[in-house]
C-alpha positions in Angstrom: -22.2 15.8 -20.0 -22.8 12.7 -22.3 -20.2 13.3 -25.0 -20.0 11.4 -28.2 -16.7 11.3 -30.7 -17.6 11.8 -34.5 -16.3 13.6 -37.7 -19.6 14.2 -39.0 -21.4 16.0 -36.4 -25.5 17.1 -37.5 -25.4 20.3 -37.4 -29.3 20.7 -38.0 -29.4 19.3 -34.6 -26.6 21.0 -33.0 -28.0 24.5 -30.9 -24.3 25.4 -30.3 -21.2 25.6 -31.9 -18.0 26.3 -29.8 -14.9 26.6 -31.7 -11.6 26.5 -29.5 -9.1 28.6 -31.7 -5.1 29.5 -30.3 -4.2 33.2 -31.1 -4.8 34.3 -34.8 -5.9 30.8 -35.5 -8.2 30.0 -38.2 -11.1 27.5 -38.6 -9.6 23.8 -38.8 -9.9 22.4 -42.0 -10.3 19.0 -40.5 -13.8 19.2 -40.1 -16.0 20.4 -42.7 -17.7 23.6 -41.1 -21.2 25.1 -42.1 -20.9 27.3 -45.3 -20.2 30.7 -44.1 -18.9 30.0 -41.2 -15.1 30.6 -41.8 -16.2 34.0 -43.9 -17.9 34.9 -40.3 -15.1 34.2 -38.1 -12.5 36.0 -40.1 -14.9 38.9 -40.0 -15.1 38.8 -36.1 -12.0 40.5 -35.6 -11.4 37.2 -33.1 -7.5 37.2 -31.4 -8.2 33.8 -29.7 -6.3 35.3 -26.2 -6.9 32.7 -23.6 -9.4 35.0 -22.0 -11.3 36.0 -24.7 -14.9 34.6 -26.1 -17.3 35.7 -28.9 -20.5 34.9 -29.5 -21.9 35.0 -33.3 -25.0 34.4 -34.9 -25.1 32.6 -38.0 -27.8 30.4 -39.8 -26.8 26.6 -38.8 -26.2 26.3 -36.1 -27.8 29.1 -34.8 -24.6 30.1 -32.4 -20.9 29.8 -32.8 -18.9 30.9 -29.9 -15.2 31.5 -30.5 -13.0 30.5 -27.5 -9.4 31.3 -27.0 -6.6 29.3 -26.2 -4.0 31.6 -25.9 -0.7 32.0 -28.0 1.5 29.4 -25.8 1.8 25.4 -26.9 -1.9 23.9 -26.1 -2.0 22.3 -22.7 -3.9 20.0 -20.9 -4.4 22.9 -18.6 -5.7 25.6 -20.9 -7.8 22.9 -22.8 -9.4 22.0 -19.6 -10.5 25.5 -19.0 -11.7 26.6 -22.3 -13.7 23.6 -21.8 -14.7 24.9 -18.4 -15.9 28.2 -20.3 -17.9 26.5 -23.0 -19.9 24.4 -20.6 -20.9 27.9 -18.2 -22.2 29.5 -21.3 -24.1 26.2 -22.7 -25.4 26.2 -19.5 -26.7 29.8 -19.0 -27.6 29.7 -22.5 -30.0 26.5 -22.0 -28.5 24.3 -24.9 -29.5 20.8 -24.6 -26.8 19.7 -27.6 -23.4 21.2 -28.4 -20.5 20.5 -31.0 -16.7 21.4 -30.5 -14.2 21.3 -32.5 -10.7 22.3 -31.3 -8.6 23.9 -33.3 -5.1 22.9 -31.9 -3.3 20.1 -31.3 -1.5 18.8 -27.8 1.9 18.1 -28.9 3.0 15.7 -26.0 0.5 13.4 -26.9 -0.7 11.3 -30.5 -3.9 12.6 -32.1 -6.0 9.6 -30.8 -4.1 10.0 -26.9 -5.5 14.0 -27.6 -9.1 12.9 -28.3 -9.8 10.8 -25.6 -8.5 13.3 -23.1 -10.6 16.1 -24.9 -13.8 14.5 -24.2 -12.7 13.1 -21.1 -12.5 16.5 -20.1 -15.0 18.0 -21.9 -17.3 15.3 -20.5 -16.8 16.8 -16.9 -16.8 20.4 -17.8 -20.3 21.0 -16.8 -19.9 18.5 -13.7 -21.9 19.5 -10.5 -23.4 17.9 -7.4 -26.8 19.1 -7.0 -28.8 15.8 -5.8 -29.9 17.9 -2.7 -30.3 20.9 -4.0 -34.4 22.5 -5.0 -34.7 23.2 -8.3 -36.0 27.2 -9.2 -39.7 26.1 -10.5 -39.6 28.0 -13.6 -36.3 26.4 -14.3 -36.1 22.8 -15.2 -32.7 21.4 -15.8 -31.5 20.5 -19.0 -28.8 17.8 -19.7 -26.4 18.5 -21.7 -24.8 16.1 -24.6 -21.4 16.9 -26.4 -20.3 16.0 -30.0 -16.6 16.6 -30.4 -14.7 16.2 -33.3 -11.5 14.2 -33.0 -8.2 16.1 -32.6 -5.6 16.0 -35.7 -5.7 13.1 -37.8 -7.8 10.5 -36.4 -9.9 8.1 -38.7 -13.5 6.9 -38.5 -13.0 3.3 -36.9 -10.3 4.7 -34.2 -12.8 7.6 -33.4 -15.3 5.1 -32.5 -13.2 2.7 -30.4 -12.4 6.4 -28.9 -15.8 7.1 -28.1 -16.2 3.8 -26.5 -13.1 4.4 -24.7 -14.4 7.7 -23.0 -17.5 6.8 -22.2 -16.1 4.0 -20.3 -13.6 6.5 -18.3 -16.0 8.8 -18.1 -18.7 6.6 -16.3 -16.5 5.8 -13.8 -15.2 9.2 -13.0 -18.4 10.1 -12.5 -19.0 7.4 -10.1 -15.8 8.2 -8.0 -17.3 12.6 -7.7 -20.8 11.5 -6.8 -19.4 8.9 -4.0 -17.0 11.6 -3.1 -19.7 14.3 -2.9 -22.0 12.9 -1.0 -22.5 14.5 2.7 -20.9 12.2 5.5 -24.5 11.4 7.1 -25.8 9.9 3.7 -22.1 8.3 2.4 -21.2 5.7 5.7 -19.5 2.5 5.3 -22.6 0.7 5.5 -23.7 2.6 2.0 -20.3 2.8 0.8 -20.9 -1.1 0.6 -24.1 -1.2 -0.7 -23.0 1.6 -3.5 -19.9 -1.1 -4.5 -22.2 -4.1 -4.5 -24.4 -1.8 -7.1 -21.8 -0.8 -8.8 -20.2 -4.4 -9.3 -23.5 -6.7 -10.2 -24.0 -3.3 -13.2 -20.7 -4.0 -14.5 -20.4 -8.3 -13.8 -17.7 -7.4 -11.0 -17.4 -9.3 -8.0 -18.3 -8.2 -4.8 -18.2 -9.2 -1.1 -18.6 -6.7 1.7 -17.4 -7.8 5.2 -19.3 -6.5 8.4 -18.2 -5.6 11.9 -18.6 -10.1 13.0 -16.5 -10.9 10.1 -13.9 -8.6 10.1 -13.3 -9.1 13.8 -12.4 -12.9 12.6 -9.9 -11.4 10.3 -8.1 -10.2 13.1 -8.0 -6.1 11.3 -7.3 -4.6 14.7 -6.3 -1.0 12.9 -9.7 -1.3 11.3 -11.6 -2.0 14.8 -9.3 0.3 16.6 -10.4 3.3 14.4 -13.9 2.8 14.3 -14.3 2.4 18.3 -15.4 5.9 18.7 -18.1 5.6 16.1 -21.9 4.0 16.2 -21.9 3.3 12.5 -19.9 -0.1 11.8 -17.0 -0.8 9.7 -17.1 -2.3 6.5 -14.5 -4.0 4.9 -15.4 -4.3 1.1 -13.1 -6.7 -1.9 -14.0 -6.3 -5.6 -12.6 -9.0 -7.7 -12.6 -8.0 -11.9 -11.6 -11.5 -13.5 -11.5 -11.6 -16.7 -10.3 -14.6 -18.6 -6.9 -14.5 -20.3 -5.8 -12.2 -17.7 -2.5 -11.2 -18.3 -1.2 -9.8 -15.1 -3.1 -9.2 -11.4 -2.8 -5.4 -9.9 -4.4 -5.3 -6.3 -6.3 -1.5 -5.8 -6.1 -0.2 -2.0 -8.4 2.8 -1.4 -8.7 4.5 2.0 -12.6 4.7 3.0 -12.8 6.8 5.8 -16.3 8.5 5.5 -15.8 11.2 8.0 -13.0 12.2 9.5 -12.9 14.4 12.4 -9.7 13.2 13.9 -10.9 11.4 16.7 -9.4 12.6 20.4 -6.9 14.2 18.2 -9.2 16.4 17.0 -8.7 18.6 13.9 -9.7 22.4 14.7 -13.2 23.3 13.5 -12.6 25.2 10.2 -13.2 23.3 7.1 -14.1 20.1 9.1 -16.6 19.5 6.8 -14.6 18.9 4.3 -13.5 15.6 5.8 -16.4 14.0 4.2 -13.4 13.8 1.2 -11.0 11.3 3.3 -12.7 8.0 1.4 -11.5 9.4 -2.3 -9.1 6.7 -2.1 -12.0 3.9 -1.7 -13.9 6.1 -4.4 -11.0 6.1 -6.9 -10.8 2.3 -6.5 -14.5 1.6 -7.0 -14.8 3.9 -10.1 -11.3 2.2 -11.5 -12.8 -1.5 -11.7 -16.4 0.5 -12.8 -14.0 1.6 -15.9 -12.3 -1.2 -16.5 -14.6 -3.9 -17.0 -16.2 -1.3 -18.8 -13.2 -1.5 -21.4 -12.8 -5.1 -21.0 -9.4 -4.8 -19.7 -7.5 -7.7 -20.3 -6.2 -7.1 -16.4 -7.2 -8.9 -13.3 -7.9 -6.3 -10.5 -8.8 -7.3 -6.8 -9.7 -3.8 -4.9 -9.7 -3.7 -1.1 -11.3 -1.0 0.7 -11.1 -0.6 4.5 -14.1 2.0 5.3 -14.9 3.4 9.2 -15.4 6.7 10.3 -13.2 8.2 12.8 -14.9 10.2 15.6 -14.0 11.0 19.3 -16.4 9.1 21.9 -16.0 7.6 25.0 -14.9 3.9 23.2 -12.4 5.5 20.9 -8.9 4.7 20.6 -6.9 6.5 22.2 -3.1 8.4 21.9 -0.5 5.7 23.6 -2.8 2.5 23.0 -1.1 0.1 21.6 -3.3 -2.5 18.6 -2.5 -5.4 16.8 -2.9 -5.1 13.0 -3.6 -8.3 11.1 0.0 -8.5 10.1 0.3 -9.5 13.6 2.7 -6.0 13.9 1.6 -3.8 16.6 1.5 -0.6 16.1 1.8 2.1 18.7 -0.6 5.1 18.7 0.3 8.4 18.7 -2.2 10.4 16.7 -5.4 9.4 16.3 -5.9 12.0 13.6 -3.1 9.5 11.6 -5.7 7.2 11.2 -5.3 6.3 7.4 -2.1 4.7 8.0 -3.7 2.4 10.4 -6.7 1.0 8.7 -4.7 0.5 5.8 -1.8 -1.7 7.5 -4.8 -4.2 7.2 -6.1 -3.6 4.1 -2.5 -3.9 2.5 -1.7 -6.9 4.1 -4.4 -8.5 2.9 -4.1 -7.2 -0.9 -0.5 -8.7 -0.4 -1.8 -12.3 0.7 -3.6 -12.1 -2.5 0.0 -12.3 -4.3 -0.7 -9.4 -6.9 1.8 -8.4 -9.4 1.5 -4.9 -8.2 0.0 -3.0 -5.4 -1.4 0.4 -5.9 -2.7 2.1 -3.2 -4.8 5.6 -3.3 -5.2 7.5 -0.3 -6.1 11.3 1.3 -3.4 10.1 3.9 -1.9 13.3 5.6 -1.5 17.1 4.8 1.7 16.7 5.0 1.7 15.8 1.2 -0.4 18.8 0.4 2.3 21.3 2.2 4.8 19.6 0.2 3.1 19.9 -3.4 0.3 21.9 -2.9 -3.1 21.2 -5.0 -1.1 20.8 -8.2 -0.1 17.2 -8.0 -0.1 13.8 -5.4 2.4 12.6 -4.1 3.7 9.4 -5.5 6.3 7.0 -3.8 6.8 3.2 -5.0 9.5 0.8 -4.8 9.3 -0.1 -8.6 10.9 2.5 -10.7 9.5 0.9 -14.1 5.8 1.4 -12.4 6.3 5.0 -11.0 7.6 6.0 -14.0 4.6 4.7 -16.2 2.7 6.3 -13.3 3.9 9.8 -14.1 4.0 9.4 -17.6 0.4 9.3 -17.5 -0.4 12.0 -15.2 1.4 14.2 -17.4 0.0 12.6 -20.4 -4.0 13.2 -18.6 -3.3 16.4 -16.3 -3.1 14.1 -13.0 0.4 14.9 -12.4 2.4 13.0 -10.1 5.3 14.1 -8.0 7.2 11.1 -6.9 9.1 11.4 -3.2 12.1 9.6 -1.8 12.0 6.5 0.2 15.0 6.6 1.6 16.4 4.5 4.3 17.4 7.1 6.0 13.8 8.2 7.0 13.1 5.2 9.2 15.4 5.9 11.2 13.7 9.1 12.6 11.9 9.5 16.2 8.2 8.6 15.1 9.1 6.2 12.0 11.8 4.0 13.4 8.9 2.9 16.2 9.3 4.3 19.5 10.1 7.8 21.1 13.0 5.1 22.5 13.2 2.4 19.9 14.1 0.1 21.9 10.3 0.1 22.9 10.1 -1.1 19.1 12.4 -3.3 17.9 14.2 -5.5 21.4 12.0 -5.4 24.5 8.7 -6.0 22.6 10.2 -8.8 20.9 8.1 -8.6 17.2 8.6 -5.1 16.6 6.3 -2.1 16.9 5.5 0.4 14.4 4.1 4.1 15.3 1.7 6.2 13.7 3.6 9.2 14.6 0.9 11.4 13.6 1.5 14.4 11.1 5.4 15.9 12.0 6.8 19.3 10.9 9.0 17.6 8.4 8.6 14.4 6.2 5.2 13.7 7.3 4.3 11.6 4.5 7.3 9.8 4.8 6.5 9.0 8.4 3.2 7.3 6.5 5.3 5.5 4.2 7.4 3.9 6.1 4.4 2.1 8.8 2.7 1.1 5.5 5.9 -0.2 4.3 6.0 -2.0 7.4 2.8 -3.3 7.2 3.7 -4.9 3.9 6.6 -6.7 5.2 8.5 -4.9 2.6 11.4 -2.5 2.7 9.6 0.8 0.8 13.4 0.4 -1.6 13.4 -3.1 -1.9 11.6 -4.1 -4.9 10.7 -7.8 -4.2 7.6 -9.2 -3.5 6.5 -9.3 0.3 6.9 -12.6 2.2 3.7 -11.4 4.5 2.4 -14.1 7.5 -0.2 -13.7 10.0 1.7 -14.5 13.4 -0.8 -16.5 15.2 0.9 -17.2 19.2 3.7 -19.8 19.1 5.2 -22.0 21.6 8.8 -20.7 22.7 11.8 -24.0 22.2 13.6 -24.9 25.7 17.1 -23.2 23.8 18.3 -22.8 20.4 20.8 -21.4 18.7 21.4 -19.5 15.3 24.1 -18.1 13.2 25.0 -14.2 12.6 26.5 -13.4 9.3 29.5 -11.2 9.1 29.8 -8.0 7.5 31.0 -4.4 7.1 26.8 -2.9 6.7 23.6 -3.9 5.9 25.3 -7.2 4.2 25.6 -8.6 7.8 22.1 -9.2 7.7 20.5 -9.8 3.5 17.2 -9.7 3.3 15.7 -13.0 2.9 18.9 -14.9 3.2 18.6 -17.6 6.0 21.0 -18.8 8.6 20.0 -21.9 9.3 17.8 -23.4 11.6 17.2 -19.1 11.6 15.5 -16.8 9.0 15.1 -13.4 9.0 11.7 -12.7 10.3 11.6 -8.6 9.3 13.6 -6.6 7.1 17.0 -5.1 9.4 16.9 -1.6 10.3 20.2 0.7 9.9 20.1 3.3 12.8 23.3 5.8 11.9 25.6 7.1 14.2 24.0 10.4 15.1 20.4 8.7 15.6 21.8 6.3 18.2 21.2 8.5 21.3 17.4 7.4 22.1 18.1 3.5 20.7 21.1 3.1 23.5 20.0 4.8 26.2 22.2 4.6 29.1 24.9 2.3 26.7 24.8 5.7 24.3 27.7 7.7 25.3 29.9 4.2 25.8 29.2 3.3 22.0 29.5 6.5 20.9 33.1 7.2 22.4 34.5 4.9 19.7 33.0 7.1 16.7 30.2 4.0 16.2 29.2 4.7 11.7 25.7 3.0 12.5 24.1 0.0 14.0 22.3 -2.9 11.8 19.7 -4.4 14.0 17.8 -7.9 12.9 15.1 -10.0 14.2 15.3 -13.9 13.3 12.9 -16.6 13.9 13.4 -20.5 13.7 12.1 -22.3 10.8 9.3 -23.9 13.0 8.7 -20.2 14.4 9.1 -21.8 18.0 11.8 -19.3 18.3 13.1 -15.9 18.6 16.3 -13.6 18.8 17.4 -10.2 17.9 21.1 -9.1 16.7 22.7 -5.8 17.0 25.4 -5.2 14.6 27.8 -1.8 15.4 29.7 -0.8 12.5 33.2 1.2 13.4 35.5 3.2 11.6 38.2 -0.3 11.5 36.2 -2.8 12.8 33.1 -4.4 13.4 31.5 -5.6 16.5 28.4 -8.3 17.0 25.6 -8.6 20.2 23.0 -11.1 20.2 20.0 -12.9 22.8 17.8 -15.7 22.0 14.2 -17.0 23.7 14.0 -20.2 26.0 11.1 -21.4 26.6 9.8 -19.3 29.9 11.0 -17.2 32.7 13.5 -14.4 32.7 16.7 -16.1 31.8 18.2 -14.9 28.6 20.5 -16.6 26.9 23.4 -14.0 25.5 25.5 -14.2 23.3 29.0 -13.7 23.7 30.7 -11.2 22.0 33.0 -13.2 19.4 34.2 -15.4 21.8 33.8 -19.1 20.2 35.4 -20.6 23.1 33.3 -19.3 25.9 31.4 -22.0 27.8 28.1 -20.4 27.9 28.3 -20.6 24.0 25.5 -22.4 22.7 26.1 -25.6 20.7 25.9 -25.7 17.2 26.9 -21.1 17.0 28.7 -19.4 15.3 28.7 -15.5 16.6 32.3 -13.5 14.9 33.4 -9.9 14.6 35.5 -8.7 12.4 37.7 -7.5 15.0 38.8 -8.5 18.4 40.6 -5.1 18.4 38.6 -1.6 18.8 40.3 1.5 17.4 42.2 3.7 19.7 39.6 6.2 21.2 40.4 10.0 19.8 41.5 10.7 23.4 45.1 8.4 22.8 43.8 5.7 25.7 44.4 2.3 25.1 41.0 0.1 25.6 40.5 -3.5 26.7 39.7 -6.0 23.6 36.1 -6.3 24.7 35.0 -2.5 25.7 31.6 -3.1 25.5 28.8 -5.3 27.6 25.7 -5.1 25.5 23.3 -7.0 27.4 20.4 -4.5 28.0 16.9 -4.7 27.2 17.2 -3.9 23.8 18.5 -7.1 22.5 16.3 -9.7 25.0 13.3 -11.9 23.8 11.9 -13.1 26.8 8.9 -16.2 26.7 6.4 -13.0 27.0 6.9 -11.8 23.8 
C-alpha cells in the first residue's frame, strides 16, 4: 500500500474513510472532518471495542468505517491490527484510495515517532505475495494508496520529512518480504546476487558478488563446506553504502541460506517448506542499506552476506568432518542442520577485517531461540550494553521487540561449546583450537551458537573490545623458545591482550570450573580433583614472529595456585615441558620465568599429607607438536 502523510487529505478523491476511535472516543479535532460527519458518528451508537467496526454511508466520502481500538492505552499491537482490519475491508470493498485518521495517541512514543510507525504499518497492512498466483478474470487487482493524517501535534514541514521518512522504510521492507517470499527454486544464491546487484545500482550502493572460484581464494571453508551437497553455487555478496561525511562505520551480517533442509541431518518432513525462510537474515541486510541510502543516512554500512543452500547428497559435509574457516579456526562438525553458525564464522570474520565500529548480525540461526521466546520477539545477545540497549529501545518503540540473553562465561564451558566432546580434542592436542557446531541441544541452544560465532570473531561474546582477527596462513615452527606465564589467583593469570614477551596471547583464555573438568582431564581427572581444584584457566600463546606455539594450564585451588606449560620445537615428537615452578631445574629453558603461587598444596579432606609437587601434568592436553 503506497501511503502518503498529510493534514489536508482530498476528500473528493478519497472512496474510503476509516476512522480508528478507542472506546467512547469521539472524532479527533485535529483534522478537519467532512461536515456531518461527527453528527453521523455520534448517531452510530459506535463503542469503539477493539473488535468492533461500522460501516456508514455519508455524502463525501461516500464510506466512513469506524474501527475500534479498545479501551486499554493504544499499542503498537492493537494499532497494527486495526490497521490489519481496514486494509481486509478496503480490499473486499475494491477501494483504490483510502484516508485514516487515528484517533489516539501512542504514549511511549513523540507524535512525529507515532506517525511514522502508523504508516509504516499501515503501509504493510494490505501486504501479500501473490507474483505466482492467477488472477480470477473478472477480477483485476486494484492497488491500494493510503492518506493518513499525522498523529497528535505534528506540523506541515515535519509531516513531509515524515512521509519521506516512510516511504523510504517502507521500500525496503518491502524488498526484504518479497526476497523472503519467494519459493527456494526461484530465490538461489545465484539470484540472491543478482537481486542485490539490482537493488544497489537503484539506490547508488555498491555491490560485488563473489562466485564459487573466488570465494575458494578466500579461504571461506564453512561456506564451501555447507554448499557441498548442493548443485547450485555459493555466493558470497558485500554491499558497501559510503556516503561522504560518514560519521561512524556499522558492518551488516545476514545469513543467506536459500533452502534449508538440514543436510544429512535432516530435519523431519513437516513444514520443510518453510525453510525457504532461513536467508531473512541476508534479506533484512539487503533491504537495510535499500533504506538507508534511501534516507541518506549519514552512516557508512558494509553488508556481508554468505548465501548456499544446504542439502544432503553424496558430496555433502558430513557429521564429524572437521573444516577450516577463514579465520584459520577449525571447527568440528557435529550437526549439519547447525549450518548457520558455520557459514557465518566466515562472513564475520571478514566484516571484522573491515574494522567496523559495530557489527550487527541478523540471522534465522536455531529454534532453539524460538522455544525460548516464542514468535513474540528475537533473541538479542551483544557484548555492548550501550548498543543492545538502543537495540531494544527501538523494538519496543516499532513493535520488533527484542529479548536480549546472557553471554555468560559460564556457557563455553559446556560439552558442545567449549569444542570437543573431550576438550582436549579442542584446545591442547590440536594445537590452534577447534570450535564445534554442536548442533541444536536441549538447553541453551542459542548460546551454543553464540559462543562459535564469538569464536569466530576472535572476541570473547563479554569482552567489549574490538577483535584483533588474523588469517593464520602455515608457519615455520623455531628450533626452541621460551615464554613467560603470568601469575594469578583467576582469569588475571592470563589478560586478554596483554603480552609476555617474546609471547602474546594468540586466543582469548578459557575458564573450565571445577565440576566441568571431568572430560578436559581425562585420566589426570580424579588426581586434580582430590585437591578440591575451583577451575582451570587454559591459554594459547604465540611468538611475536608466529614461528611459535605453547599452551598453559592454570589450576586454581582453594589456597594456592598451581602452573603447567609445553612449547613447539621445530619438528618431531619431543616436547619441551615446563617444569612446574621449579626455576632451578636444568631442563628449564633460558630466558623463563614459570611460578606458582604455592609450592605447598592444601591438606587433602582425607588428613594425608602430600608431596610439594602432587601433580605430573604432562599429557596431551598441554603439547604443541611441529604438526600443528
Amino acid at each position: 500500500m503506497d501511503v502518503s502523510i498529510t493534514h489536508e487529505p482530498k476528500w473528493s478523491k478519497v472512496d474510503h474513510l476509516f476512522l480508528l476511535l478507542p472506546e467512547n472516543g469521539k472524532a479527533p479535532t485535529s483534522v478537519e472532518l467532512p461536515k456531518g460527519l461527527a453528527r453521523l458518528i455520534e448517531a452510530s451508537g459506535f463503542a469503539g471495542r477493539s473488535d468492533e467496526s461500522i460501516t456508514l454511508v455519508a455524502a463525501q466520502p461516500k464510506k466512513v468505517t469506524l474501527v475500534g481500538l479498545g479501551k486499554e492505552t493504544l499499542t503498537i499491537r492493537a494499532l497494527r491490527a486495526a490497521f490489519y482490519a481496514a486494509a481486509k475491508i478496503a480490499r473486499k470493498q475494491r477501494d483504490s484510495h483510502i484516508a485514516v485518521v487515528v484517533g489516539s495517541s501512542l504514549p511511549t512514543v513523540s507524535d512525529d515517532a507515532a506517525t511514522r510507525i502508523a504508516a509504516d504499518h499501515l503501509s504493510h497492512a494490505d501486504y501479500r505475495y501473490d507474483a505466482y498466483l492467477t488472477p480470477k478474470k473478472d477480477e483485476k487487482p486494484i492497488a491500494i494508496s493510503a492518506t493518513l493524517v499525522p498523529i497528535g501535534e505534528v506540523d506541515a514541514k515535519r509531516a513531509k520529512a515524515l512521509d519521506r521518512e516512510a516511504r523510504a522504510i517502507a521500500a525496503g521492507v518491502r524488498t526484504v518480504r518479497d526476497l523472503s517470499n519467494a519459493p527456494a527454486n526461484e530465490m538461489t544464491p545465484t539470484r540472491l546476487g543478482q537481486r542485490a546487484e539490482e537493488v544497489a545500482k537503484a539506490h547508488g550502493v555498491k555491490c560485488t558478488v563473489y562466485d564459487k572460484r573466488a570465494i575458494e581464494k578466500m579461504k571461506m571453508g564453512g561456506l564451501l563446506a555447507v554448499n557441498k551437497g548442493s548443485d547450485e553455487e555459493p555466493r558470497f555478496i558485500v554491499l558497501e553504502y559510503n556516503p561522504k561525511g560518514a560519521i561512524s562505520h556499522v558492518a551488516l551480517v545476514g545469513k543467506g541460506i536459500t533452502f534449508d533442509s538440514g543436510g544429512i541431518s535432516i530435519k523431519p518432513a513437516e513444514k520443510m517448506e518453510e525453510m525457504k525462510f532461513d536467508m531473512c537474515g541476508a534479506a533484512a541486510v539487503i533491504g537495510t542499506i535499500q533504506a538507508a541510502s534511501m534516507l541518506g543516512l549519514d552512516v557508512r554500512i558494509t553488508g556481508v552476506i554468505a548465501s548456499t543452500e544446504n542439502l544432503p547428497g553424496g558430496s555433502a559435509y558430513k557429521p564429524g568432518d572437521i573444516i577450516r574457516a577463514m579465520s584459520g579456526k577449525t571447527i568440528e562438525i557435529v550437526n549439519t542442520d547447525a549450518e548457520g553458525r558455520v557459514i557465518l564464522a566466515d562472513a564475520l570474520h571478514y566484516a571484522s577485517l573491515q574494522k567496523p565500529d559495530h557489527i550487527l548480525d541478523y540471522a534465522t540461526l536455531t529454534g532453539a531461540c524460538v522455544v525460548a521466546l516464542g514468535s513474540e520477539a528475537a533473541g538479542l545477545f551483544s557484548n555492548n550494553d550501550e548498543l543492545a540497549h538502543k537495540l531494544i529501545a527501538c523494538g519496543e518503540e516499532t513493535g520488533e521487540r527484542l529479548w536480549r540473553l546472557p553471554e555468560w562465561d559460564e556457557y563455553k564451558c559446556r560439552d558442545g561449546i567449549r569444542g570437543a566432546r573431550k576438550p582436549t580434542r579442542g584446545a591442547g592436542r590440536h594445537g590452534r583450537g577447534r570450535a564445534r557446531n554442536a548442533g541444536i541441544p536441549r538447553v541453551a541452544g542459542a548460546l551454543t551458537a553464540l559462543c562459535l560465532l564469538a569464536a569466530s570473531l576472535a572476541l570473547s561474546a563479554c569482552d567489549g573490545k574490538k577483535p584483533d582477527v588474523r588469517t593464520t596462513p602455515s608457519k615455520p615452527r623455531a628450533e626452541e623458545i621460551s615464554f613467560t606465564a603470568i601469575e594469578s589467583p583467576s582469569l588475571a593469570f592470563l589478560p586478554r591482550q596483554q603480552e609476555a614477551t617474546p609471547w602474546r596471547l594468540e586466543e582469548d583464555p578459557i575458564v573450565i570450573p571445577g565440576d566441568r573438568l571431568g572430560n578436559y582431564l581425562d585420566q589426570d581427572a580424579a588426581r586434580f580433583l582430590h585437591y578440591g581444584v575451583l577451575d582451570l584457566t587454559a591459554g594459547k600463546y604465540e611468538t611475536v614472529d608466529g614461528h611459535g606455539f605453547a599452551t598453559v594450564e592454570i589450576f586454581r585451588f582453594p589456597d594456592f595456585v598451581k602452573s603447567f606449560g609445553a612449547y613447539s620445537i621445530r619438528k618431531g615428537p619431543n616436547i619441551k615441558y615446563l617444569p612446574e615452578g621449579r626455576a632451578s631445574s636444568p631442563s628449564f629453558p633460558r630466558n623463563c620465568a614459570f611460578r606458582t603461587a604455592s609450592a605447598t598444596p592444601p591438606t587433602p579432606a582425607s588428613g594425608r599429607s602430600t608431596s610439594a609437587t602432587p601433580f605430573r601434568r604432562h599429557s596431551t592436553s598441554t603439547t604443541i607438536s611441529s604438526t600443528v
